[in-house]
C-alpha positions as a printed NumPy array, in Angstrom:
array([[-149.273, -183.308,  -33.268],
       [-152.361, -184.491,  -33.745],
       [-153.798, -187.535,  -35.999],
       [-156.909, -186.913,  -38.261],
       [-158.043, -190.436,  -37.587],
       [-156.546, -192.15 ,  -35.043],
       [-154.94 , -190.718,  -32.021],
       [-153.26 , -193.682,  -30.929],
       [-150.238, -194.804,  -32.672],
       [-149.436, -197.437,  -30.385],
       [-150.86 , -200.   ,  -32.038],
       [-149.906, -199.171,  -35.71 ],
       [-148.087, -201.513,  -38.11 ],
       [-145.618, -200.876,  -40.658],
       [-146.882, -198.995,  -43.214],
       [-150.19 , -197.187,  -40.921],
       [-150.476, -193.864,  -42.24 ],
       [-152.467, -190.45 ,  -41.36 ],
       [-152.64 , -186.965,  -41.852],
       [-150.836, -184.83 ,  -39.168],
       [-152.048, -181.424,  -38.006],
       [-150.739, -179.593,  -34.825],
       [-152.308, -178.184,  -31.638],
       [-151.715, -175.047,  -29.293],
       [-149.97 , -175.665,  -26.069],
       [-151.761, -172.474,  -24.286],
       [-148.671, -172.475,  -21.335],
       [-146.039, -174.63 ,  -22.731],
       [-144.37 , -174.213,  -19.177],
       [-146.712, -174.403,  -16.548],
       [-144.223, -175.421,  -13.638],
       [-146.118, -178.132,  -12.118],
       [-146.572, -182.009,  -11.723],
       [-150.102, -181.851,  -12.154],
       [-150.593, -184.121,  -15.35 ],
       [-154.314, -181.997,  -15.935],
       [-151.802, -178.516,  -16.534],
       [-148.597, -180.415,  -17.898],
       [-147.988, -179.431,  -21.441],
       [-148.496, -183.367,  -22.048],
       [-151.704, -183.015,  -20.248],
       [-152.73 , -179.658,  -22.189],
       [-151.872, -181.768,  -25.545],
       [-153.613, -184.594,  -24.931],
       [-156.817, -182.528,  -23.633],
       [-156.689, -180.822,  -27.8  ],
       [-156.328, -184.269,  -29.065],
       [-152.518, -185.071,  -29.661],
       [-150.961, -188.157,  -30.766],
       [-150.213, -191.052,  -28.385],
       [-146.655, -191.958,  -28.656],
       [-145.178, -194.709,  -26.463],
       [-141.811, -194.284,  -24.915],
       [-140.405, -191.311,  -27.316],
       [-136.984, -191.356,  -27.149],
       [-135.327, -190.948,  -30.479],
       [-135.927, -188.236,  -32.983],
       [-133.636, -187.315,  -36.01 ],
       [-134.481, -184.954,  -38.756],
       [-133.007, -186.39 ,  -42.308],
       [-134.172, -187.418,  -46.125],
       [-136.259, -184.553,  -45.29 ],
       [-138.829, -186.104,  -42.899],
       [-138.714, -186.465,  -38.818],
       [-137.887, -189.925,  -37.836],
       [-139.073, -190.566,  -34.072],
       [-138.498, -194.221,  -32.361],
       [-141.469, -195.428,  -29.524],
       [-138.764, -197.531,  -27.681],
       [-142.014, -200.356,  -26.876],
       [-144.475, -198.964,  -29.7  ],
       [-146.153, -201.727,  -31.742],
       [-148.74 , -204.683,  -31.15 ],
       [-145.932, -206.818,  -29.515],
       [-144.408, -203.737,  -27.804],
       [-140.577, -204.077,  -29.038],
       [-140.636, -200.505,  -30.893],
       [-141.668, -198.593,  -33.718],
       [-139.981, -195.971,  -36.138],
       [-142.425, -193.639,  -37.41 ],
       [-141.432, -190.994,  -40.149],
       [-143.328, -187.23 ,  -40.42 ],
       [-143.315, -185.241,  -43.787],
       [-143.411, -181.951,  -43.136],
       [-143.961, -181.699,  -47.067],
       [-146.984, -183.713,  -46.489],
       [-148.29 , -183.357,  -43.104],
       [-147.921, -187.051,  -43.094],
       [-146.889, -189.108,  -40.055],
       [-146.119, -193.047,  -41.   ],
       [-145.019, -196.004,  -39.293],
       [-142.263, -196.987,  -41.078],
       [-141.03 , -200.   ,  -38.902],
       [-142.861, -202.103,  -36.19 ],
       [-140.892, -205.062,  -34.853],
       [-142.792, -208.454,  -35.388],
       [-140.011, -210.325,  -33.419],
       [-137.35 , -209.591,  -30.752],
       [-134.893, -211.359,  -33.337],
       [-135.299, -208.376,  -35.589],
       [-135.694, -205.244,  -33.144],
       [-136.016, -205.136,  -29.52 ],
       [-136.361, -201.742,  -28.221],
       [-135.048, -199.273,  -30.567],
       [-134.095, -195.818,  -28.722],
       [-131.619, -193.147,  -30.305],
       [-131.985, -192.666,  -34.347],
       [-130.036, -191.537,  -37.292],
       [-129.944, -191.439,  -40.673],
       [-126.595, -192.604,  -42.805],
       [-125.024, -190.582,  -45.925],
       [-127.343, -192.41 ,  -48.026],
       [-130.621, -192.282,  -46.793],
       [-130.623, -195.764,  -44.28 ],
       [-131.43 , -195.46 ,  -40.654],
       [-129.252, -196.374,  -37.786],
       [-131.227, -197.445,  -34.897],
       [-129.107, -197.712,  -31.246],
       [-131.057, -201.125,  -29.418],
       [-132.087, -200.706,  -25.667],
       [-133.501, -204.045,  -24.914],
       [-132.04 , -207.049,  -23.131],
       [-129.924, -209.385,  -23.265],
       [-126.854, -209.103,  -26.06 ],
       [-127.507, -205.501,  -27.558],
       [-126.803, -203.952,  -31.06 ],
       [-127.068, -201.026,  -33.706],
       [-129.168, -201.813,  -36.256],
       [-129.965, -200.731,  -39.721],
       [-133.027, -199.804,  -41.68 ],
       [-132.873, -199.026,  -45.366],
       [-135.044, -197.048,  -47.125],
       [-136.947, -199.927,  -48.614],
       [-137.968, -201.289,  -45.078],
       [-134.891, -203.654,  -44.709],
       [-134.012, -204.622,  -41.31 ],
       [-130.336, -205.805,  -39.581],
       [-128.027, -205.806,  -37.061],
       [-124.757, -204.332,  -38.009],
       [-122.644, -204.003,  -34.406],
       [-123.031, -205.728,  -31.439],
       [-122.155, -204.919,  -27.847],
       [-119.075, -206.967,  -26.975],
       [-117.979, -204.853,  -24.555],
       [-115.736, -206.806,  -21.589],
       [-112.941, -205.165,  -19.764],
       [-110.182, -207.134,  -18.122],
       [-109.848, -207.072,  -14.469],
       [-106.591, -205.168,  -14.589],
       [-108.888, -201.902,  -16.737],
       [-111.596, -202.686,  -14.154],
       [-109.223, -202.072,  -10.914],
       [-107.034, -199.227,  -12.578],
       [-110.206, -197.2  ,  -13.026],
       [-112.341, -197.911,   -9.197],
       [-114.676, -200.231,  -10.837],
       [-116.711, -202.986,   -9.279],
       [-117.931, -206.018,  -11.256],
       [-117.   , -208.47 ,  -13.694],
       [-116.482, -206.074,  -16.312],
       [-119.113, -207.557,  -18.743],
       [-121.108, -204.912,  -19.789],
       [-122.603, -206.681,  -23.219],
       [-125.759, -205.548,  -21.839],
       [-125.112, -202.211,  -21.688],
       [-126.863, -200.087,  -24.579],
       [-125.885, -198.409,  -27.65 ],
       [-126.56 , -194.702,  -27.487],
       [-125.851, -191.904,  -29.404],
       [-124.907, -193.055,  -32.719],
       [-124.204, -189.829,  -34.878],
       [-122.374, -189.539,  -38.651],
       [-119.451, -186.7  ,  -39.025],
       [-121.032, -183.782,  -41.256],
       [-118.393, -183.074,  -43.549],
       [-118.263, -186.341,  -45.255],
       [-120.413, -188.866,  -43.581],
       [-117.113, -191.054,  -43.346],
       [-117.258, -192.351,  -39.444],
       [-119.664, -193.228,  -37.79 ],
       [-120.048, -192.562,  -33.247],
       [-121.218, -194.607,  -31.247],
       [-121.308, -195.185,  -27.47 ],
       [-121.997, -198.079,  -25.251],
       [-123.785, -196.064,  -22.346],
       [-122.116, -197.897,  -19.564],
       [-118.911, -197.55 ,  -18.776],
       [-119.163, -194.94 ,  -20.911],
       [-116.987, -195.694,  -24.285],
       [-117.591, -193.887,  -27.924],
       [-116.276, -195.524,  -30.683],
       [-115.172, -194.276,  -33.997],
       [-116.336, -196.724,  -36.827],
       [-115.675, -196.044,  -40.634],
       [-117.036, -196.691,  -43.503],
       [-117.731, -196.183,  -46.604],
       [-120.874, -195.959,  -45.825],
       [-122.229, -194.62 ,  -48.88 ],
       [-121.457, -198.072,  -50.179],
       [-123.095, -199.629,  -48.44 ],
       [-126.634, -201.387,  -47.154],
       [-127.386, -197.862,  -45.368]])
């Protein structure tokens, strides 16, 4: 992708804006660690968008939603939105304050329209949401500590606090959008949570 104005998104603020076009990757698999030949390197050398720390995409609403994990003028993440309808890419979300976002990684989008955003920061860790009018909160936190007795009955080591493990993953069920999974990356537990969610702030 590649920005008519600016090739460096990792600076924008909510609500930066420019006109996407796309570039040729001549060998899209050129089997090598050479960054000059690496389809990243290829991109770049036509132009392409910086994006910091890509980790999340999600297609929904009819746009591409991608998270840059430490995007943004303080670095604690940015959700940027691309209209295919358009050719538009847009930061939709830059974090002003730890409080509000710290590290946003996996993406989705609810029933309704909102944006669930999985944290990967430090500290206490939590899905947030993000409604379509730029809204911004934590809905689920990490509270995730197993007893001693779970810890020993499965070969693990520790004190069982993993509250600052991250959330990863978080997907709605397609027939009716009713639950909501989510996983807390280490130990590895998914959780089923329901709604309605199509009453709600997402």
């Amino acid at each position: 992708m590649k920005l008519d104005n600016s090739a460096d998104t990792r600076q924008w603020v909510t609500g930066q804006t420019d006109t996407a076009t796309w570039v040729v990757v001549d060998d899209p698999d050129p089997q090598t660690n050479d960054y000059a030949v690496s389809t990243r390197g290829q991109a770049a050398a036509k132009g392409a968008a910086l994006i910091t720390r890509g980790e999340g995409a999600w297609y929904g609403n009819g746009v591409v939603y991608i998270v840059a994990s430490n995007g943004g003028p303080l670095r604690l993440g940015q959700v940027f939105a691309y209209d295919p309808a358009t050719s538009r890419f847009t930061c939709v979300f830059a974090s002003t304050s730890a409080d509000l976002l710290a590290a946003p990684d996996n993406v989705c989008v609810s029933p309704r329209g909102g944006i669930v955003l999985c944290e990967d920061g430090s500290g206490l860790e939590y899905m947030h949401g993000l409604t379509p009018d730029g809204s911004i909160f934590r809905f689920a936190q990490n509270n995730v500590v197993l007893p001693p007795h779970v810890m020993a009955a499965r070969g693990y080591s520790g004190t069982g606090d993993y509250t600052g493990s991250e959330w990863a993953g978080a997907t709605f069920e397609p027939k009716n959008g009713n639950w909501l999974f989510a996983n807390i990356q280490s130990p590895g537990i998914t959780f089923a949570i329901t709604g309605p969610w199509r009453k709600g702030a997402l």
